[in-house]
N, C-alpha and C positions, 0 to 999 in steps of 0.2 A: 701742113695738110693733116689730116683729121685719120689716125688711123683707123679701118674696118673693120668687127671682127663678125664672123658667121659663126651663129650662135644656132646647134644641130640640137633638137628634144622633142620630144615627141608630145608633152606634156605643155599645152598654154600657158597655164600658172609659173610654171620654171622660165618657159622663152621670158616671160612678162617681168619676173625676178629682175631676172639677167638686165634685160632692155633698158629699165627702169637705173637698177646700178651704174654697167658700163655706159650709158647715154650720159648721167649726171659728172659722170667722170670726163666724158668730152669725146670718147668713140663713138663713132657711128656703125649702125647696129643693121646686119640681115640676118635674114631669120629664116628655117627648114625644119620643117617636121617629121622628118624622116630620113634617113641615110640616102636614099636616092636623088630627092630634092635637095640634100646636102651637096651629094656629088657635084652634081648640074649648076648649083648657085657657086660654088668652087669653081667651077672651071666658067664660069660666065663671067662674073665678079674678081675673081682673084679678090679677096680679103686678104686683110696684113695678121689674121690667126682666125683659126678655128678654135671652138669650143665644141664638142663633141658628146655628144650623154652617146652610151653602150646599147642598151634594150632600148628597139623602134621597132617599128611595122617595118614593112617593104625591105631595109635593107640595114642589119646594124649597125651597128659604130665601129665594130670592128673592119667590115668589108668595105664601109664608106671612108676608110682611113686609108687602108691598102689601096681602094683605087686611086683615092687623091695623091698618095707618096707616090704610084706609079708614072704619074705624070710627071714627066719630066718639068715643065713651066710651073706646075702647083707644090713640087718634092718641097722646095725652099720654106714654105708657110708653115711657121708651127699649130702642132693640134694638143689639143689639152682633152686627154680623158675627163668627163664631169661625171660619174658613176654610182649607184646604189651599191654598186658591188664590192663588196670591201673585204673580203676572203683572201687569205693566202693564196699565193698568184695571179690574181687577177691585173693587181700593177703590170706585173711582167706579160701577162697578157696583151696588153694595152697596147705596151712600148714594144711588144714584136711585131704587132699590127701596123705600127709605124709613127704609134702616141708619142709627143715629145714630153710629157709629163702630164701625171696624175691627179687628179681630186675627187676625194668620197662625199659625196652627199651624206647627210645633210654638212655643206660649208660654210667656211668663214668669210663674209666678203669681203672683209680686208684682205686675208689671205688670197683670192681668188685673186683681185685686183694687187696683190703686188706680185703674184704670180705673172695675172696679165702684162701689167707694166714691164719686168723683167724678160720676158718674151720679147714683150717690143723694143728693145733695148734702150728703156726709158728709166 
């Protein structure tokens, strides 16, 4: 089975990044332009990980994380910060929100993708 990942940004160019990458690797790809839309396709979809960007309209990545860890059925899905923000504490930021690990924009896609794989216990 083909695992999912929900890929949260607010930004088309980056979804399109991502889509393009993780697809040619053999995931299969949804997609939310905003933390709220994130939430919703989370708990509709259940995906086998989130990728998460911080700064959105409607709802950010910090709040769209919290709600998803609150959920009992979604806590399990790991979620990956994908962030501009690269400042002292923001990591930690992240991971109190309820991020399972970090990544600064601009990334590596290799890096990204063995991130990803290692998530999925691949």
């Amino acid at each position: 089975m083909t695992e999912r990942i929900l890929v949260v940004d607010d930004q088309e160019d980056l979804r399109c990044i991502l889509r393009d990458l993780l697809t040619s690797s053999g995931y299969e790809i949804l997609e939310a332009a905003d933390g709220q839309v994130g939430v919703d396709k989370a708990k509709a979809e259940k995906p086998d990980l989130i990728l998460m960007d911080i700064q959105m309209p409607v709802m950010d990545g910090y709040d769209a994380t919290r709600q998803i860890k609150a959920d009992p059925d979604l806590k399990p899905i790991p979620i990956v910060a994908v962030s501009s923000f690269a400042m002292k504490g923001d990591e930690e930021k992240a991971r109190a929100a309820g991020c399972d690990h970090y990544i600064t924009k601009p990334y590596s896609p290799m890096q990204l993708l063995k991130t990803v794989r290692c998530l999925l216990g691949e």
